[in-house]
C-alpha positions as CSV (number, residue, x, y, z in Angstrom):
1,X,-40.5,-19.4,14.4
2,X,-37.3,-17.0,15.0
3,X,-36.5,-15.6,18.2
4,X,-34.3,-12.9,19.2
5,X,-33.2,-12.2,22.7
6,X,-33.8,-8.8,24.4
7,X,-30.0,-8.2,25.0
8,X,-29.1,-8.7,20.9
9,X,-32.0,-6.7,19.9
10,X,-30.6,-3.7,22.2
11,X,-28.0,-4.1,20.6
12,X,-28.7,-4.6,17.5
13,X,-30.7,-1.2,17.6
14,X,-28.6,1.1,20.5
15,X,-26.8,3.1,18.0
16,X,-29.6,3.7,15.5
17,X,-32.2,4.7,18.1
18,X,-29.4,6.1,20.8
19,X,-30.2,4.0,23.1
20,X,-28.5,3.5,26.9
21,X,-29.3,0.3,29.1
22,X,-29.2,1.7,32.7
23,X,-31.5,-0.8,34.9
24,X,-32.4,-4.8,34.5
25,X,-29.9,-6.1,32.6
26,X,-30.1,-10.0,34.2
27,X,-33.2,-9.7,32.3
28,X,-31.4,-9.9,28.7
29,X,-31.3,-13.3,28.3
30,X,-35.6,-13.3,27.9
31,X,-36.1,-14.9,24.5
32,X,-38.9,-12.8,22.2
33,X,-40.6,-14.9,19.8
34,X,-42.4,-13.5,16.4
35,X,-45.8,-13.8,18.5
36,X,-45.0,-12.2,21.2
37,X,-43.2,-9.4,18.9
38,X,-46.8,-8.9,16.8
39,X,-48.5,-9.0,20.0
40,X,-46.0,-7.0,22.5
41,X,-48.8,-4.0,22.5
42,X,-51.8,-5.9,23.2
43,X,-52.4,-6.0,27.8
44,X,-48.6,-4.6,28.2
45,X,-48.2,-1.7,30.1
46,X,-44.6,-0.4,28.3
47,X,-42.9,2.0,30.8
48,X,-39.9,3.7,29.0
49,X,-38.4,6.9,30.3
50,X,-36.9,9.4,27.7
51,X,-33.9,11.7,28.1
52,X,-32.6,14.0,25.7
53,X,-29.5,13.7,24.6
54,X,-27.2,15.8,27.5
55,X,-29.5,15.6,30.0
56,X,-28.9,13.9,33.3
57,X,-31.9,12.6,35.3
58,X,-30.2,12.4,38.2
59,X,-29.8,16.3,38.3
């Protein structure tokens, strides 16, 4: 079974997907393993906020 920690998969996948970590970073060290990966949508509730490139939510 593989694991991958949250911190390397941000980065593995910032500059692709344009990604910014702004909030919980202590929290990067949280292994994922294959089964939690297949079931990461199955009783989560996901909250990710979206900003368009150039704009500043704290406008």
């Amino acid at each position: 079974m593989s694991k991958i920690s949250i911190a390397q998969l941000f980065e593995d996948k910032k500059e692709k997907l344009k990604l910014n970590w702004i909030a919980g970073q202590r929290g990067g060290d949280t292994e994922l393993s294959d089964e939690a990966i297949a079931q990461s949508g199955q009783g989560h509730d996901w909250s990710f906020e979206f900003y368009p490139p150039g704009l500043d939510p704290g406008d």
